[in-house]
N, C-alpha and C positions, 0 to 999 in steps of 0.2 A: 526627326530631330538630329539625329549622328550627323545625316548628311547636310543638314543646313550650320551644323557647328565646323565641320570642315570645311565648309566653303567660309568659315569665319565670323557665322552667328554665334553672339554671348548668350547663354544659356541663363536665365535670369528665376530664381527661388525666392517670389513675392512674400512678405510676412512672414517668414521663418520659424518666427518667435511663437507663431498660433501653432507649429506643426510637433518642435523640436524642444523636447520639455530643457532642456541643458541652454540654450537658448532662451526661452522662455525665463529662468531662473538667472540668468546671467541679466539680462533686460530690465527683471522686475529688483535685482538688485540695485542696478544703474537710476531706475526713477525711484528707491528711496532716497538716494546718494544725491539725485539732482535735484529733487520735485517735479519732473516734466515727465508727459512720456516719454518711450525708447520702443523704438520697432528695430526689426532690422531684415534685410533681405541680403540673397548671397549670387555673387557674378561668378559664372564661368568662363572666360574668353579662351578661346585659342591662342595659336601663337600669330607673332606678327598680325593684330586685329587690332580695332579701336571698339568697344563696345558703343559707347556714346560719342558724337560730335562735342562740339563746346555747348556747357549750358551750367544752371545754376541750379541747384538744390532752394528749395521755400523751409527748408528744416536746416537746424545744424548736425552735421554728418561726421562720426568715426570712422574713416576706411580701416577695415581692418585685415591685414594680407595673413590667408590661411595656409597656400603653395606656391610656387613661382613667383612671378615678380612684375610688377606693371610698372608702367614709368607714368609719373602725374606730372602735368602742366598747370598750376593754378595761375587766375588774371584777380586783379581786381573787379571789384564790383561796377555794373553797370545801373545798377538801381540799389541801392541800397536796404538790405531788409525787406526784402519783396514777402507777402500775403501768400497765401497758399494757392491762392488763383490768381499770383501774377508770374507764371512760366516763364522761360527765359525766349525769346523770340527776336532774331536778327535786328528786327525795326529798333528794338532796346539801345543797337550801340555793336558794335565789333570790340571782341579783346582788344587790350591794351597789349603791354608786352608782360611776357611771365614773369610773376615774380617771385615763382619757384619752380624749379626743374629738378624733382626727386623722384628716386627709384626705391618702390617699396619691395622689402622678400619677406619670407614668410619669419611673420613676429612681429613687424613691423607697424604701425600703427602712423593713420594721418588723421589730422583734426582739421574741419574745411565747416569755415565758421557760416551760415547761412547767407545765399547771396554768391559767393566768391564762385567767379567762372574759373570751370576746371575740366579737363578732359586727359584721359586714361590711355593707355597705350602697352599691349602686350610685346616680348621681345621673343627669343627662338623660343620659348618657355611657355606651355599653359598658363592659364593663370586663377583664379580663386581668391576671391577676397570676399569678404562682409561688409557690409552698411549699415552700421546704425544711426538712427535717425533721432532725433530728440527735439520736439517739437514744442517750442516755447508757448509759453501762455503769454500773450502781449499786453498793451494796455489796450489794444482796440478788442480784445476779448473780458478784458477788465469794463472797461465801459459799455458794451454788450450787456454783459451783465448786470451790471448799476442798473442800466436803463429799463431791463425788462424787472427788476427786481421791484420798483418803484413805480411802473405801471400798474402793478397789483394791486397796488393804494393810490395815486393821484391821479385824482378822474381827468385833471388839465391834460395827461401825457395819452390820454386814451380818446381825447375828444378829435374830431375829424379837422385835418385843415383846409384853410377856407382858401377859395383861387387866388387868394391874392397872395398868399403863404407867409402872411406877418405872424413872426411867430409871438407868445403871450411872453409875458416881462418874467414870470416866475419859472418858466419852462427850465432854466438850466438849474434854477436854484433848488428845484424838488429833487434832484438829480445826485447834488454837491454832498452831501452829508453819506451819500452811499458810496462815496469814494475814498471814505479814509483810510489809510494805511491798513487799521485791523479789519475793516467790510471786505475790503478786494482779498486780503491776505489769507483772510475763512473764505472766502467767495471761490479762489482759484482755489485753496485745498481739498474743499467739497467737490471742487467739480474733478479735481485729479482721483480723490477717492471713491470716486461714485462709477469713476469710467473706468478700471482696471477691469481687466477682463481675470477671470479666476484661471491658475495652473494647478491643474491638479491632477495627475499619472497615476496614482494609486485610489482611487474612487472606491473601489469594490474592495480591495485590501480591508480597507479601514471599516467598511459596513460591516465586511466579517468581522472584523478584531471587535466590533461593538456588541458581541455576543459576549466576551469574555471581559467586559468593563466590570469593574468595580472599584473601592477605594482608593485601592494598594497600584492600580495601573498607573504606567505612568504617561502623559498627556506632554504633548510639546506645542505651542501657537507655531499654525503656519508660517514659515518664515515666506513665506509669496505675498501673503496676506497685508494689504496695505490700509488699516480701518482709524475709523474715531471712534470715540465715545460719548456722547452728551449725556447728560442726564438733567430733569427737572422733575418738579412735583409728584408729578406723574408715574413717568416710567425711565427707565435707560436704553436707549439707542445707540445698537452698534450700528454701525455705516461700513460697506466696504462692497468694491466688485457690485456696485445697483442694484441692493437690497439693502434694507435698516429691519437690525431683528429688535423686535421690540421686547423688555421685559418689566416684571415689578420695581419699581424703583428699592427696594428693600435688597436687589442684590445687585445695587451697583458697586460695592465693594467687592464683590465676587469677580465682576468681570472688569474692571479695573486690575485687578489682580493677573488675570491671565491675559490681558492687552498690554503689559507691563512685560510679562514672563521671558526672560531671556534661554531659560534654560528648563530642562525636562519639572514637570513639578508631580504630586500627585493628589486627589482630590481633597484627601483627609487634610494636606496643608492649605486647602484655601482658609480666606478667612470669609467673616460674615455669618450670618444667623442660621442660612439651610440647614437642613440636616441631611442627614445621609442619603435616602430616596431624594432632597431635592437636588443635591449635588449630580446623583445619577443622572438624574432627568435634564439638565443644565447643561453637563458633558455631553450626554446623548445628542443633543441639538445642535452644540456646536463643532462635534465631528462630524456631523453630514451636512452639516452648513458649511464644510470647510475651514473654519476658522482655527480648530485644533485637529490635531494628528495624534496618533496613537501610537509611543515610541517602542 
């Protein structure tokens, strides 16, 4: 690897975010703040190198300069908002003329909104920078979803088409009613919530510390921790990280309460009916679910 970085290869640290907990906690900051995910990966260049030719990013991208100093060339777009399987590829079009010529150093931050052709350039200087990526929820994953949501119920969307491919008169209208404003709006936050992956660097800390629970401990909500809460007749469901823990609906106010929690609390202040063994047993779960910490 040394020797292919001297001849001028970028050294390139895929997903960052899954490895490097400070990272990871920077990211899951970023998609409470945006709603979208945030990945990010980190470039090495040497000096005098180009890591990449000209091309486009399918995500919206934060360079962010860690040491030295790269110079960016952005162009405008040659496809406008390209898919995640539409890569940038010669046939597309050739840049235009740049319509930015900037030199980043370290602290420096670029915003290269999805689409926008752009290419990198190291000077006598290493160079290091970050990528964060933040990957939109669009409306073709908004209607994605409508459409599979509604197949579950209208047998017309599941029935086979016929060679002629006329399609039936009702087909869009079974569709229309799952597109309103609040369906896609719960639709896209469910699916942001359900797909966070968990950060979590102290795993074993906290198992221990759960020998020494009681009332008087005091509990903090993960602050990584991205959840809902529903509740009906039944039961209350937390959502977070692709699990839903399920409980009596008798202590939704409990966990309301610590999905709320901004600040360190202790058990004897929740509110709600439990009593003291049930509060233990309540905590107990949701420090090895991750959801609380042990401050």
């Amino acid at each position: 690897m040394a020797d292919e970085f001297e001849r001028g290869a970028t050294i390139v640290l895929q997903a960052l975010h899954l490895y490097h907990p400070p990272l990871a906690r920077f990211c899951r900051d970023l998609e409470r703040a945006l709603g979208h995910p945030a990945q990010t990966n980190a470039y090495y260049t040497p000096r005098s190198a180009q890591g990449f030719e000209v091309h486009h990013d399918t995500h919206d991208v934060f360079c962010v300069q860690v040491e030295g100093e790269k110079r960016w060339l952005v162009y405008p777009p040659v496809l406008e908002l390209p898919l995640r399987d539409q890569k940038y590829t010669k046939e597309m079009g050739k840049p235009g003329e740049a319509i930015l010529d900037v030199t980043l150093r370290a602290g420096d931050t670029l915003y290269l909104p999805r689409g926008w052709l752009h290419e990198a350039r190291t000077s006598d200087s290493h160079s290091l920078h970050l990528t964060v990526g933040v990957a939109t929820y669009t409306w073709l994953d908004a209607l994605k979803a409508a459409l599979e949501e509604s197949a579950k119920e209208e047998v017309e969307l599941r029935r086979g088409v016929s060679m002629s491919g006329v399609r039936p008169e009702r087909l869009l209208q079974l569709v229309a009613p799952r597109l309103s404003s609040e369906a896609v709006a719960t639709r896209m936050r469910r699916a942001f919530v359900r797909n966070r992956r968990p950060v979590r660097d102290d795993l074993f800390d906290q198992l221990r510390a759960l020998e020494e629970l009681d009332l008087d401990t005091r509990l903090v909500r993960n602050e990584t921790v991205l959840a809902d809460l529903s509740v009906d007749d039944e039961s209350a469901t937390l959502s977070y990280e692709g699990r839903d823990l399920r409980f009596p609906v008798r202590v939704a106010g409990e966990l309301e309460f610590v999905l709320a929690a901004e600040e360190p609390f202790r058990l004897a202040e929740l509110p709600g009916p439990l009593d003291d063994e049930g509060r233990l047993v309540l905590a107990r779960r949701l420090v090895r679910e991750g959801f609380l910490r042990i401050s």
